[in-house]
C-alpha positions in Angstrom: 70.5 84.7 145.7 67.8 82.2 145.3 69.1 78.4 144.8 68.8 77.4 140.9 66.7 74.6 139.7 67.3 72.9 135.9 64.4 71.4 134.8 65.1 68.6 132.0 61.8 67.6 130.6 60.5 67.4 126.5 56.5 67.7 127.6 55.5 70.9 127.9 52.9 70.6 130.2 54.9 68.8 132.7 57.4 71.9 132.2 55.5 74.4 132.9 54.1 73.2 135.8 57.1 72.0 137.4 58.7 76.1 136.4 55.6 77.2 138.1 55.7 75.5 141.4 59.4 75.9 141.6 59.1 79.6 141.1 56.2 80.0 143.5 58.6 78.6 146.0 61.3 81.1 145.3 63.5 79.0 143.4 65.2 80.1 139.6 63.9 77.9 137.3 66.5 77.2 134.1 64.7 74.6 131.7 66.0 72.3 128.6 63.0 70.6 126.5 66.1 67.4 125.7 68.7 65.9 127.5 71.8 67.1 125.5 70.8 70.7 125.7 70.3 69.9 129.7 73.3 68.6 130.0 75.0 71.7 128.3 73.2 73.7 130.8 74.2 72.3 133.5 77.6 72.3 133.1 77.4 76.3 132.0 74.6 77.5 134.5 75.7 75.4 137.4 72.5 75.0 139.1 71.8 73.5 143.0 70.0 70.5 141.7 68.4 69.0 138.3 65.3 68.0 138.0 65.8 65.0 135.1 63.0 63.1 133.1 64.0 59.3 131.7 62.4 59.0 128.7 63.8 62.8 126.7 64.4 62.6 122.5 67.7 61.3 121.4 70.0 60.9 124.7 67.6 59.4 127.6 67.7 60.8 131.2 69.8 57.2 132.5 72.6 58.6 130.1 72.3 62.1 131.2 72.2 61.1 134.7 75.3 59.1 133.9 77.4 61.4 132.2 76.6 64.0 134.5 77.7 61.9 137.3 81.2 61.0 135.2 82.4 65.1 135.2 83.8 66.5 137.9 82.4 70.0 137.5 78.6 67.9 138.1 79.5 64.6 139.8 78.1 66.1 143.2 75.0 67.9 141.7 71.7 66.7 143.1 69.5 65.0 141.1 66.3 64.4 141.4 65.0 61.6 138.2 61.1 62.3 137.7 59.8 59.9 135.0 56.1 58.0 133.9 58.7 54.7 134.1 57.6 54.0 137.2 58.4 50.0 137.7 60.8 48.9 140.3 63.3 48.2 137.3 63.4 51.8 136.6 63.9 53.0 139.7 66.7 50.8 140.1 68.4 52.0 136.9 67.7 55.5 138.2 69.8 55.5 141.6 72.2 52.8 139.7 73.0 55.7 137.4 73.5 58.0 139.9 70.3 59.5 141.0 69.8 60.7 144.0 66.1 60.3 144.2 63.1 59.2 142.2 59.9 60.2 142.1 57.0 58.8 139.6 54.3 61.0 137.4 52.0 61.7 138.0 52.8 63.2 141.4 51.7 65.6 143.5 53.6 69.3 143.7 54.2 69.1 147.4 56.4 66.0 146.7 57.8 67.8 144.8 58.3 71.0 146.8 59.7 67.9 149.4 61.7 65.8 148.0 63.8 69.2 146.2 63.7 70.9 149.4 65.7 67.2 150.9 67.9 67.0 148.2 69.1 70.9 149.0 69.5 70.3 152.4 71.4 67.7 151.8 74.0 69.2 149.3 76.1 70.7 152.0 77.6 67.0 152.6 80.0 65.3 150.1 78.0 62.7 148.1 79.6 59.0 148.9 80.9 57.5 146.0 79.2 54.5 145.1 81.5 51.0 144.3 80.5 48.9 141.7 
Protein backbone atom coordinates (compact mmCIF):
# COMPACT_ATOMS: atom_id res chain seq x y z
CA UNK A 1 0.00 0.00 0.00
CA UNK A 2 1.47 3.27 -1.07
CA UNK A 3 2.28 5.68 2.08
CA UNK A 4 -0.61 8.60 2.38
CA UNK A 5 0.07 12.17 2.07
CA UNK A 6 -2.64 15.07 3.43
CA UNK A 7 -2.16 18.07 1.79
CA UNK A 8 -3.54 21.11 3.90
CA UNK A 9 -3.46 24.16 1.57
CA UNK A 10 -6.51 26.92 0.59
CA UNK A 11 -4.70 27.94 -2.93
CA UNK A 12 -5.48 25.97 -5.44
CA UNK A 13 -2.65 26.19 -7.56
CA UNK A 14 -0.28 25.32 -4.89
CA UNK A 15 -2.70 22.23 -4.42
CA UNK A 16 -2.68 20.89 -7.37
CA UNK A 17 0.79 20.92 -7.90
CA UNK A 18 1.82 19.62 -4.70
CA UNK A 19 -1.21 16.44 -5.52
CA UNK A 20 0.61 16.10 -8.71
CA UNK A 21 4.20 15.74 -7.74
CA UNK A 22 3.18 13.59 -4.80
CA UNK A 23 1.28 11.25 -7.04
CA UNK A 24 3.95 11.12 -9.68
CA UNK A 25 6.05 9.77 -6.92
CA UNK A 26 3.59 7.03 -5.94
CA UNK A 27 2.35 8.54 -2.93
CA UNK A 28 -1.89 8.88 -2.17
CA UNK A 29 -2.57 12.22 -2.02
CA UNK A 30 -5.77 13.13 0.50
CA UNK A 31 -6.20 17.12 0.39
CA UNK A 32 -8.32 19.80 2.63
CA UNK A 33 -8.58 23.46 1.02
CA UNK A 34 -8.72 24.82 5.33
CA UNK A 35 -7.25 23.78 8.38
CA UNK A 36 -10.34 22.47 10.32
CA UNK A 37 -11.40 20.16 7.56
CA UNK A 38 -7.49 19.06 7.57
CA UNK A 39 -7.48 18.42 10.79
CA UNK A 40 -10.74 16.25 10.63
CA UNK A 41 -8.97 14.33 7.98
CA UNK A 42 -6.31 13.54 9.65
CA UNK A 43 -7.57 12.21 12.46
CA UNK A 44 -10.14 9.93 10.23
CA UNK A 45 -7.78 9.04 7.23
CA UNK A 46 -4.62 8.61 9.27
CA UNK A 47 -2.13 9.56 6.74
CA UNK A 48 2.01 8.95 6.99
CA UNK A 49 2.69 12.65 7.10
CA UNK A 50 0.83 16.17 6.48
CA UNK A 51 1.84 18.51 4.38
CA UNK A 52 0.51 21.88 6.42
CA UNK A 53 0.29 25.59 5.06
CA UNK A 54 0.40 28.62 7.88
CA UNK A 55 -1.63 31.10 6.63
CA UNK A 56 -5.34 28.70 5.83
CA UNK A 57 -9.00 30.64 6.45
CA UNK A 58 -10.27 30.67 9.93
CA UNK A 59 -7.86 28.25 12.08
CA UNK A 60 -4.09 28.92 10.89
CA UNK A 61 -1.58 26.09 10.23
CA UNK A 62 0.48 27.13 13.88
CA UNK A 63 -2.99 26.02 15.55
CA UNK A 64 -3.37 23.02 13.47
CA UNK A 65 0.05 22.04 13.87
CA UNK A 66 -0.63 22.55 17.54
CA UNK A 67 -3.63 20.71 18.08
CA UNK A 68 -2.53 18.07 16.07
CA UNK A 69 0.43 17.62 18.11
CA UNK A 70 -1.92 17.79 21.56
CA UNK A 71 -3.93 14.19 20.46
CA UNK A 72 -2.63 11.21 20.91
CA UNK A 73 -4.10 9.47 17.78
CA UNK A 74 -1.65 12.43 15.73
CA UNK A 75 0.97 13.61 18.18
CA UNK A 76 3.65 11.40 16.27
CA UNK A 77 2.46 12.27 12.71
CA UNK A 78 5.05 13.96 10.55
CA UNK A 79 4.61 17.18 9.53
CA UNK A 80 6.09 19.00 7.13
CA UNK A 81 4.76 23.21 7.53
CA UNK A 82 5.08 24.71 3.85
CA UNK A 83 4.18 28.46 3.98
CA UNK A 84 5.01 32.06 1.87
CA UNK A 85 5.87 33.19 5.82
CA UNK A 86 9.22 32.66 5.30
CA UNK A 87 11.05 34.99 8.14
CA UNK A 88 13.13 33.40 10.67
CA UNK A 89 10.17 34.21 13.21
CA UNK A 90 8.01 31.94 11.33
CA UNK A 91 10.11 29.27 11.20
CA UNK A 92 10.61 29.37 14.72
CA UNK A 93 6.89 29.39 15.49
CA UNK A 94 6.70 26.44 13.03
CA UNK A 95 9.02 23.79 14.89
CA UNK A 96 7.92 25.64 18.28
CA UNK A 97 4.43 24.25 17.45
CA UNK A 98 5.51 21.07 16.65
CA UNK A 99 6.73 20.88 13.15
CA UNK A 100 8.94 18.73 12.03
CA UNK A 101 10.29 20.67 9.16
CA UNK A 102 9.77 23.81 7.21
CA UNK A 103 10.17 24.59 3.96
CA UNK A 104 9.40 28.25 2.24
CA UNK A 105 7.26 28.95 -1.20
CA UNK A 106 8.13 29.17 -3.56
CA UNK A 107 10.18 26.01 -3.65
CA UNK A 108 11.29 23.72 -5.86
CA UNK A 109 9.41 20.02 -6.15
CA UNK A 110 12.49 18.04 -5.60
CA UNK A 111 12.60 19.67 -2.12
CA UNK A 112 9.80 18.69 -1.85
CA UNK A 113 10.08 15.03 -3.11
CA UNK A 114 13.27 15.39 -0.32
CA UNK A 115 12.36 16.67 2.51
CA UNK A 116 8.81 14.16 2.54
CA UNK A 117 10.82 11.36 1.49
CA UNK A 118 13.18 12.38 5.15
CA UNK A 119 10.37 12.86 7.14
CA UNK A 120 9.08 9.10 6.13
CA UNK A 121 12.16 7.61 6.72
CA UNK A 122 12.25 8.93 9.76
CA UNK A 123 8.78 7.94 11.16
CA UNK A 124 9.87 4.45 12.14
CA UNK A 125 11.58 6.19 15.39
CA UNK A 126 9.46 7.64 18.27
CA UNK A 127 9.37 11.52 17.97
CA UNK A 128 11.22 13.03 21.28
CA UNK A 129 9.06 15.03 23.19
CA UNK A 130 9.99 18.43 23.36
CA UNK A 131 10.17 20.34 27.13
CA UNK A 132 9.10 23.65 27.36
Amino acid sequence: MNERILVIEDDPGALRLAQYVLQYEGYEVLTATNGLAGLKKARSEQPDLVILDVMLPGVDGFEICHRLRAEPQTAQLPILMLSAKAQAVDLAMGLKVGADDYLSKPTDAAEIIRRVKKLLAGKAKPRSQKVA
